[in-house]
N, C-alpha and C positions, 0 to 999 in steps of 0.2 A: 376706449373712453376718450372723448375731445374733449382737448385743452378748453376749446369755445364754452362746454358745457361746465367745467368743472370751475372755472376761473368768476362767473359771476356768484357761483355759490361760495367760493371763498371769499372775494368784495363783500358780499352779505353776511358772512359768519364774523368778519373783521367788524362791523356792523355792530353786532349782538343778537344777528338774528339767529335763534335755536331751529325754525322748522328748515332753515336752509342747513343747520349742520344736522340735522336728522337726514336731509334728502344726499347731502353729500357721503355722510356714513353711510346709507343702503347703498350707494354707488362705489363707495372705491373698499368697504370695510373685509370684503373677502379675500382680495390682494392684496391688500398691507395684511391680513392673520396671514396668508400664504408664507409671504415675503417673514417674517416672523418665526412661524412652524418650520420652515424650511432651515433656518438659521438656528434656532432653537431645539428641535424636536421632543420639545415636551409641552403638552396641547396647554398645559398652565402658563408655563412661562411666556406662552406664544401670545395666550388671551391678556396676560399682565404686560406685555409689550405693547400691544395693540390698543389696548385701553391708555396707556401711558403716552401713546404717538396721537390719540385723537384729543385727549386732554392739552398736549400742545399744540395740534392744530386749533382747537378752539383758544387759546392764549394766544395763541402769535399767527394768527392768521395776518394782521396788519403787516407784519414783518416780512410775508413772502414777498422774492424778488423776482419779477416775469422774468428781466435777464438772465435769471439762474435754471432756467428748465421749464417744466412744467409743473401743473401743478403734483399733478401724480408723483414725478421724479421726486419733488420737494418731500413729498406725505412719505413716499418709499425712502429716503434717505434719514429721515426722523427715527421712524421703527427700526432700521438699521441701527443708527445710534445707540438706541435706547436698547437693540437684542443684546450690541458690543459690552454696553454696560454689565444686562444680566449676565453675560456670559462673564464678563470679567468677575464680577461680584460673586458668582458661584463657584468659579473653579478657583479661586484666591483661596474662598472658605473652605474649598473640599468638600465642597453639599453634594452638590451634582454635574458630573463628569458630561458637561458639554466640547465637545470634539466637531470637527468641521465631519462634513459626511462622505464617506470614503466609499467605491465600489465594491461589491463583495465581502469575502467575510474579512472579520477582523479581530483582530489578537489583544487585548490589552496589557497594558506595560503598565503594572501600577510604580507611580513617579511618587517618593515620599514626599510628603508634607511640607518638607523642607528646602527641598528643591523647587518645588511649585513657589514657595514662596520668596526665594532666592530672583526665579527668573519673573515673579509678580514685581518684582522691587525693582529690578533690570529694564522691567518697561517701563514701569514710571518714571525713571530716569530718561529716557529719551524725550526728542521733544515732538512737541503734538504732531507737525505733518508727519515724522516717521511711526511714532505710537499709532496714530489713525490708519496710515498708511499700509503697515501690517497687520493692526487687526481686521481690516477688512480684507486684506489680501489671505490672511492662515487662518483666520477664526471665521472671518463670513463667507471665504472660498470663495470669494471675488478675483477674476479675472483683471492684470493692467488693466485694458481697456475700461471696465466695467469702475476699477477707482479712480481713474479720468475721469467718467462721467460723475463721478458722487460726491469727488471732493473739485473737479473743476480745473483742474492743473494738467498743465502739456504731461504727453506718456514720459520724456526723457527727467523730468522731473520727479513722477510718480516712482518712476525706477530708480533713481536717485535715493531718493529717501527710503524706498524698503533697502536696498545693498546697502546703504549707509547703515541705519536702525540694524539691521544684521550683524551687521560688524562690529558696531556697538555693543549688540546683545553677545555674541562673543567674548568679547573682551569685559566685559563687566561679568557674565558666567565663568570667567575661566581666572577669575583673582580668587 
């Protein structure tokens, strides 16, 4: 998909105009659910992602910055966002057991309730670049590289702040 193509239809949804954000949802709407499902694996959560990334594309389309990427990269780092959320929000409650997705077979280790909520509270104690930092790195299985691109900051940076947020998270699980 070209930026050329993608970027007048975002100028026009910043606009008000709805048949350009119909034409830009049939174009980018399969790879942000991808980007979603992949992160999520449950086809609900993936569709309530996805719906929630294009309702703020249509809010804040004025807001994209061409400096910051493309537009695609933009739309993909929204639903990003917003899977980090549901994942957070469910596995805090204990609803549903979203896990980054791992090769072959796997074991599960039920973690009581209170431990989840122990190490819930340990991350919000951190501050946002490390918080974002690692949950896209352990919860969205995002590659360094891959959180360079998403959140925009040098690699020796991005590594900074997950071993930093780690050690953190250590030391406030281990009081």
């Amino acid at each position: 998909m070209e930026h050329e193509e993608l970027f007048p239809l975002l100028c026009a949804i910043a606009d008000g105009k709805r048949d350009e954000f119909a034409e830009l949802y049939a174009k980018t709407s399969a790879q942000i659910y991808a980007v979603a499902l992949k992160m999520l694996k449950h086809k609900e959560l993936a569709e309530e992602a996805t719906q929630d990334a294009f309702i703020k594309v249509w809010h804040g389309a004025s807001s994209y910055q061409r400096s910051k990427g493309t537009v695609l990269t933009w739309m993909v780092s929204i639903v990003r966002y917003r899977a980090l959320d549901i994942m957070r929000y469910h596995n805090i409650r204990n609803e549903v057991t979203l896990e980054p997705e791992k090769d072959g077979p796997t074991t599960t280790i039920p973690v009581p309730s209170a431990e989840r909520k122990r190490l819930a509270e340990c991350i919000e104690e951190l501050d946002d670049q490390q918080r974002q930092a690692i949950h896209l790195a352990y919860y969205g299985g995002l590659s360094h590289h891959e959180v360079v691109q998403h959140l925009g900051s040098p690699l020796g940076t991005i590594k900074s702040w997950i071993r930093r947020g780690l050690q953190s998270l250590q030391r406030c699980l281990s009081l």
